[in-house]
DOPAKOL-790941 format. One record per residue (C-alpha): y negated, z negated, x negated; residue number from 0. Coordinates in steps of 0.05 Angstrom, whole numbers, m for minus. Layout:
N
      yy      zz      xx  num
       Y       Z       X  NUM
...
This chain:
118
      yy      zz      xx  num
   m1075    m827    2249    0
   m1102    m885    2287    1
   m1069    m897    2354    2
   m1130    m951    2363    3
   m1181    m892    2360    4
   m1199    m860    2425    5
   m1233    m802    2389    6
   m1218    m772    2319    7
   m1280    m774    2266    8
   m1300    m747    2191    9
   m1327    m785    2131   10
   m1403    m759    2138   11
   m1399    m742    2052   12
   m1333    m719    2066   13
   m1355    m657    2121   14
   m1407    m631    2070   15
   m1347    m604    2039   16
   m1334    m565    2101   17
   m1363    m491    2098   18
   m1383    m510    2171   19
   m1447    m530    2206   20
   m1425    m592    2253   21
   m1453    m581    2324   22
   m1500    m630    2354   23
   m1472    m675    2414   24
   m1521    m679    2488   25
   m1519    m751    2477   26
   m1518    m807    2413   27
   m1440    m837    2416   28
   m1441    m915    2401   29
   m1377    m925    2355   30
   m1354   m1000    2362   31
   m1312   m1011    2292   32
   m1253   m1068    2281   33
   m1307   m1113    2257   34
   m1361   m1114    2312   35
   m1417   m1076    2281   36
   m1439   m1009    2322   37
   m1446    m942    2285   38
   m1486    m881    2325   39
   m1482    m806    2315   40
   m1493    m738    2361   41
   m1459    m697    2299   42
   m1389    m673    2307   43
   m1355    m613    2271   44
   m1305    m567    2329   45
   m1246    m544    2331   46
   m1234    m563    2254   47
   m1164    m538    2237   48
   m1115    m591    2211   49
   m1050    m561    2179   50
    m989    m611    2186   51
    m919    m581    2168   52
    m951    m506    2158   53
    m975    m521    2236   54
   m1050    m512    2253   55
   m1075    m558    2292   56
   m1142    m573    2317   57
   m1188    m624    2332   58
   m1264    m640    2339   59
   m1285    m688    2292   60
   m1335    m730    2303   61
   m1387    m752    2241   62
   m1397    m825    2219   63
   m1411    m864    2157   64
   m1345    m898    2148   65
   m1318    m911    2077   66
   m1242    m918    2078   67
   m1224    m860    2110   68
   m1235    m784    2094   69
   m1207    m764    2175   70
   m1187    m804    2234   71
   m1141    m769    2279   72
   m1147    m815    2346   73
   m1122    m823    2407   74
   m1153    m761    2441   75
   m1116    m713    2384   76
   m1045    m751    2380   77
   m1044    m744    2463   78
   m1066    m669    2467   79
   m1002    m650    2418   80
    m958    m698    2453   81
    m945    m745    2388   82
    m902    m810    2387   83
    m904    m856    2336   84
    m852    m898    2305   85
    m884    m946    2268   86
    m826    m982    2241   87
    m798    m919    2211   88
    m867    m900    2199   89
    m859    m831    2231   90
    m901    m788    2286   91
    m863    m736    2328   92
    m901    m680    2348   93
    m879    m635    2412   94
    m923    m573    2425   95
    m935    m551    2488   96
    m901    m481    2467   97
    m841    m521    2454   98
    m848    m527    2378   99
    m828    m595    2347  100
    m837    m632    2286  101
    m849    m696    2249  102
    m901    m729    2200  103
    m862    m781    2161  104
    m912    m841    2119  105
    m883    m867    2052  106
    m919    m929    2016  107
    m989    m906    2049  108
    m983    m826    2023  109
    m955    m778    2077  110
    m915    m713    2069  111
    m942    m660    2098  112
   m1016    m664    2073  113
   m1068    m653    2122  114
   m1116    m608    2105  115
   m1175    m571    2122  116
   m1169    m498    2121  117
């Protein structure tokens, strides 16, 4: 999770394990990284189904070539299922809009639950 991302994105080598064609954008997205450079796609993969806690949850991913991370869950995805983060206690509260609530806790850079792809 990246609270510094306004969008959430996919390793490009990691969505060709997807059994999913990604979808291509109306326009070419100009991705401004930590470091200055500029990466560019139109490809993004929709409604991809993240499972936290035995919870789907969805977001559109969006493909680029980076290298250090398999998913980026940004801004756009933390807002639209009303997450706070705690980054001291390295925990992210999640409150549904149907009322259901629960928390992703970090631990030395692995987090319980998993997210993964179903």
């Amino acid at each position: 999770m990246d609270f510094g991302a306004s969008h959430c994105f996919i390793f490009a080598r990691f969505a060709s394990c997807l059994d999913v064609t990604p979808d291509c954008m109306s326009y070419i997205l100009d991705v401004s990284t930590p470091t200055g450079a500029s990466m560019y796609t139109d490809s993004i993969y929709r409604s991809c189904e993240v499972s936290m806690a035995g919870i789907p949850l969805y977001a559109d991913l969006i493909v680029l070539p980076i290298r250090d991370f398999d998913v980026i869950l940004g801004m756009d995805w933390l807002s639209a299922h009303r997450a706070r983060m705690d980054c001291y206690n390295k925990t992210v509260d999640f409150c549904l809009l149907d009322g259901t609530t629960f928390q992703f806790k970090g631990d030395k850079g692995f987090s319980t639950p998993i997210i993964s792809f179903i």
